[in-house]
C-alpha positions in Angstrom: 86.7 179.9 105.1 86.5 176.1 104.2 84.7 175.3 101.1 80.9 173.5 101.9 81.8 170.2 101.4 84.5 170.3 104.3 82.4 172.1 106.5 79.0 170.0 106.3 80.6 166.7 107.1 82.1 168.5 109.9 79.4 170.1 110.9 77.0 166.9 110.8 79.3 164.9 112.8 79.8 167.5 115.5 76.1 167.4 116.0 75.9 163.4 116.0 78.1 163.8 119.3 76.1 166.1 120.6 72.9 164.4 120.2 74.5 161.0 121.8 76.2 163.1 124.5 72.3 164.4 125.0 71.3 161.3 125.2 72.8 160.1 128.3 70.8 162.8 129.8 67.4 161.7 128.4 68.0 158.0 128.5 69.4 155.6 131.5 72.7 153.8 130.0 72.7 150.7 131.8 75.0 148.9 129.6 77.8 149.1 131.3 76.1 146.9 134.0 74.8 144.3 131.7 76.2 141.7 129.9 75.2 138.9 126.9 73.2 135.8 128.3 72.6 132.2 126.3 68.9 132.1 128.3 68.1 135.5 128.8 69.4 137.5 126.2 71.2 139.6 128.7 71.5 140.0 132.2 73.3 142.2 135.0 77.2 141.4 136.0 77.7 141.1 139.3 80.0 143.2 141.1 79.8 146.3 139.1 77.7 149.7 139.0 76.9 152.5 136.9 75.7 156.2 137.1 72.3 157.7 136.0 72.4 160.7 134.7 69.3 161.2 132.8 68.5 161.2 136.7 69.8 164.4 136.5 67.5 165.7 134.1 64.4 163.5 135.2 64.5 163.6 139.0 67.0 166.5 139.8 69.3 164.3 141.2 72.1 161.0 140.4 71.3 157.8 140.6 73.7 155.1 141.1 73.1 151.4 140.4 75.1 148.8 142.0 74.9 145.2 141.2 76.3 142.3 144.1 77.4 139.0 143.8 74.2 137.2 142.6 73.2 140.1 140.2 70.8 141.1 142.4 70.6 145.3 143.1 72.2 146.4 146.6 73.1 149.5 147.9 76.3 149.2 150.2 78.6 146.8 150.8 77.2 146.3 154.0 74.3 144.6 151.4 76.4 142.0 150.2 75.9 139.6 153.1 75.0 135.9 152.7 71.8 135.4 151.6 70.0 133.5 154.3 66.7 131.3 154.7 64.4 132.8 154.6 64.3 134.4 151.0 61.6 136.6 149.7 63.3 137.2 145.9 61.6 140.0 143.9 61.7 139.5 140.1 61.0 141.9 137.3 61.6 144.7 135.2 62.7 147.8 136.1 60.3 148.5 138.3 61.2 146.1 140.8 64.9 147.1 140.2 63.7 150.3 141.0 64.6 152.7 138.1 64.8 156.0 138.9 65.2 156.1 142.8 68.3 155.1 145.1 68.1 151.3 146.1 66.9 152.1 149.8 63.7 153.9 148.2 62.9 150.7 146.0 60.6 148.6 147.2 62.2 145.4 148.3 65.2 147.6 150.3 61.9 148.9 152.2 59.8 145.7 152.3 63.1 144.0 153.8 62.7 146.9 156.3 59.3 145.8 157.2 59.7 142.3 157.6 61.1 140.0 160.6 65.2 140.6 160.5 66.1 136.9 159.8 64.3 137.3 156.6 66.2 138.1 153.4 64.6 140.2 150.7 66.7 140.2 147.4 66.1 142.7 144.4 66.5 140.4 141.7 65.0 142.9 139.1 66.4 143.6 135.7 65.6 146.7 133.5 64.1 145.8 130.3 63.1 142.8 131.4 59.9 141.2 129.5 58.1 138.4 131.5 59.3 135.3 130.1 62.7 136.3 131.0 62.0 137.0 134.2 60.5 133.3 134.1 63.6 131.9 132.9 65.3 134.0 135.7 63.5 132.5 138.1 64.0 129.2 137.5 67.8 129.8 137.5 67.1 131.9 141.2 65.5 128.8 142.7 68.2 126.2 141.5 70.8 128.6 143.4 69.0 130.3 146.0 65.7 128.3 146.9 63.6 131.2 147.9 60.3 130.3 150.0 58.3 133.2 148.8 58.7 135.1 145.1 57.1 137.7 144.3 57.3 138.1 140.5 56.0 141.4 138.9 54.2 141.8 135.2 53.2 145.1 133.1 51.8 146.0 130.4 54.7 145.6 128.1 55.9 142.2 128.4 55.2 140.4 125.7 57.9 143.2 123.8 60.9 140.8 122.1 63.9 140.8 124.4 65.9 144.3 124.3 69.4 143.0 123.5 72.4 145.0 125.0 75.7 146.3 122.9 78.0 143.5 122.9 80.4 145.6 121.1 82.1 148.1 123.5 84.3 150.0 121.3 83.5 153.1 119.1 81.1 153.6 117.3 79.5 150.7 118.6 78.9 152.0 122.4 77.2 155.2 121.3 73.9 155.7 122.1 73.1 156.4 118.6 74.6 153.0 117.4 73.0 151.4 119.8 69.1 152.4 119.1 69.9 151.6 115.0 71.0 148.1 116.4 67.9 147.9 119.0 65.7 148.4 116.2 67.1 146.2 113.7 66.9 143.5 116.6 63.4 144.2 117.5 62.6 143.9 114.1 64.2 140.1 113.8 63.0 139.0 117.1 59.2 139.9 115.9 59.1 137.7 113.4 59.4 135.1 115.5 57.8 133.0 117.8 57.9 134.8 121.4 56.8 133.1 124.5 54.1 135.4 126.3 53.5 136.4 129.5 50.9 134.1 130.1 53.0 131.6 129.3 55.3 132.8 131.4 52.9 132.9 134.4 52.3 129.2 134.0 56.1 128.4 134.1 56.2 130.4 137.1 53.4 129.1 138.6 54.1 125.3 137.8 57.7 125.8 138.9 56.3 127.0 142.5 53.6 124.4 142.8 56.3 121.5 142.4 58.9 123.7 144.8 56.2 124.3 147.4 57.0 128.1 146.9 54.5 130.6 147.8 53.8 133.2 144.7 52.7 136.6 145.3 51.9 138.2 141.7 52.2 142.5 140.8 50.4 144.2 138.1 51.2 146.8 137.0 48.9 146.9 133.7 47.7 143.2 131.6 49.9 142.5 128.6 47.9 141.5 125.2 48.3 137.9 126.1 46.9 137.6 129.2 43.0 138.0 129.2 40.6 138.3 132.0 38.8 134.9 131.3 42.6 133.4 131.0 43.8 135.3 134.3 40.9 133.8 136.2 42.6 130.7 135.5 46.0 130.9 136.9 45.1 133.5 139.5 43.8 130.3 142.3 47.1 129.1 142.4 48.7 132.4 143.2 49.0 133.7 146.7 48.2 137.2 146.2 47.5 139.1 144.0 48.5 143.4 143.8 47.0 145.3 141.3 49.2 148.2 141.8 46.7 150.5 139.4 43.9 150.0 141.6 46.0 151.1 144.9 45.9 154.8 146.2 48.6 155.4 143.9 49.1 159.3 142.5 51.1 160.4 139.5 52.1 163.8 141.5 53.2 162.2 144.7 53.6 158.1 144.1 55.4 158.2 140.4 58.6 159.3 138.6 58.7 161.2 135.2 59.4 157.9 133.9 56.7 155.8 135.0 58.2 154.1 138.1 57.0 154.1 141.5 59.0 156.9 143.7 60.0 156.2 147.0 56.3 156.9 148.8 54.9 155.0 145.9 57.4 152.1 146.6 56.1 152.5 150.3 53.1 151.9 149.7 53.5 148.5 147.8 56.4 147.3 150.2 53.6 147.7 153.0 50.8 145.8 150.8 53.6 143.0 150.4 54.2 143.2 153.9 50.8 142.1 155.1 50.7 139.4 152.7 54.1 138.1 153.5 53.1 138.1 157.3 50.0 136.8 156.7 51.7 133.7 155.3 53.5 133.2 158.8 49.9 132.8 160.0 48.7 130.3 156.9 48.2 126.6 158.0 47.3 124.8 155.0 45.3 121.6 155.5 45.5 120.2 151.8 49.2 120.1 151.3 49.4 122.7 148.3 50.8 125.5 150.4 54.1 124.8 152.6 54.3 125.3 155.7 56.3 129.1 156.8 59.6 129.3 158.1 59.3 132.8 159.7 59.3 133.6 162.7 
């Protein structure tokens, strides 16, 4: 038998792979989809995809992720057809990316579904995602795309400091284990600085689609620290809509995945509130100028 001090050393790094192989069944690896950005931190290259397994463990079932040309989420190829005017482009975090369920279960693949067939509905979400990014996203989204309606979603974690993605893709870097050591030593930098919030966020949003003439239909899914009530009451008049997705007939057994994202009949649900809002728009004449004029039909 080995003396101790050959064995241990062994022995600990045999376990250290087998707690990150673990790990891709406990936690999503979306890494291989995402790259380094100079605005955003990071963001989702185009034309490639990934598997979920901690899917597997969470849901029962594989997950696959597939990213198209304008790093937006699709399904099939038969997805990857020219975006056309005119755009409804859905913006967030991962649950507008739709963590968790297949792309035709998240809610912009069924709120497309419900909508007038000229219309395009992109899933511009990004996992991880705090709101400021998303802000900065959208800016970049209207200089490419020049969507007509946005509907930009908000939770209660987005004024967290940007998760930053392994840049380094060869071992040990890429292991899971590597990588949480180097997410906390990030984190840790990025909070002693000076983050922009997500109300702050909100008013970039909100001044970028008041000088676009772009119609803004807000999600929440749970107030961050920075925006209060008294502040919200302020931006909320220049928003469209508004859904408050905890006060909808929402249920953790039948609406919600282990991981705190809307299932398919929970991403029903808000597609079909979006839906009556969007077509409600067609039916909006504005008589002071501050809302544009729809192009649906």
């Amino acid at each position: 038998m080995p003396p101790w001090w050959i064995t241990l050393p062994v022995i600990c790094l045999l376990g250290l792979v087998a707690t990150d192989f673990l790990f891709y069944f406990l936690i999503p690896d979306l890494r291989i989809i995402a790259v380094p950005s100079p605005t955003r931190h990071y963001q989702l290259q185009p034309n490639t995809e990934c598997i979920d397994y901690s899917s597997l463990f969470r849901e029962g079932r594989l997950i696959h992720y597939r990213i198209g040309t304008y790093g937006n989420r699709i399904g099939t190829d038969r997805d990857q057809r020219p975006i056309t005017q005119p755009l409804v482009a859905c913006i967030g975090d991962s649950n507008t990316f739709g963590q968790g369920v297949e792309f035709e279960e998240s809610y912009p693949a069924i709120l497309q579904s419900l909508l007038p067939e000229n219309v395009s509905v992109i899933n511009f979400g990004v996992p991880g995602y705090n709101a400021w990014q998303s802000a900065v996203m959208t800016e970049s989204i209207n200089e490419q795309l020049n969507p007509e309606i946005i509907i930009f979603q908000i939770c209660t974690n987005d004024d967290d400091p940007y998760i930053l993605p392994t840049i380094n893709k060869s071992w040990p870097h890429n292991t899971f284990l590597a990588f949480f050591i180097r997410n906390i030593i990030d984190r840790q930098r990025h909070d002693k600085k000076q983050l922009h919030n997500t109300h702050q966020a909100l008013q970039k949003v909100i001044e970028l689609c008041y000088q676009e003439r772009i119609h803004l239909i807000l999600i929440v899914r749970g107030f961050p620290p920075s925006i209060k009530e008294e502040e919200f009451d302020d931006l909320h008049p220049w928003v469209f809509k508004t859904i408050d997705v905890n006060k909808m007939d929402i249920h953790d057994e039948t609406d919600v995945t282990t991981s705190n994202h809307l299932n398919e009949n929970g991403n029903k649900k808000l597609a079909t509130r979006l839906s009556y809002s969007i077509l409600k728009l067609v039916q909006t004449d504005s008589t002071d100028g501050d809302v544009p004029t729809s192009t649906f039909e």
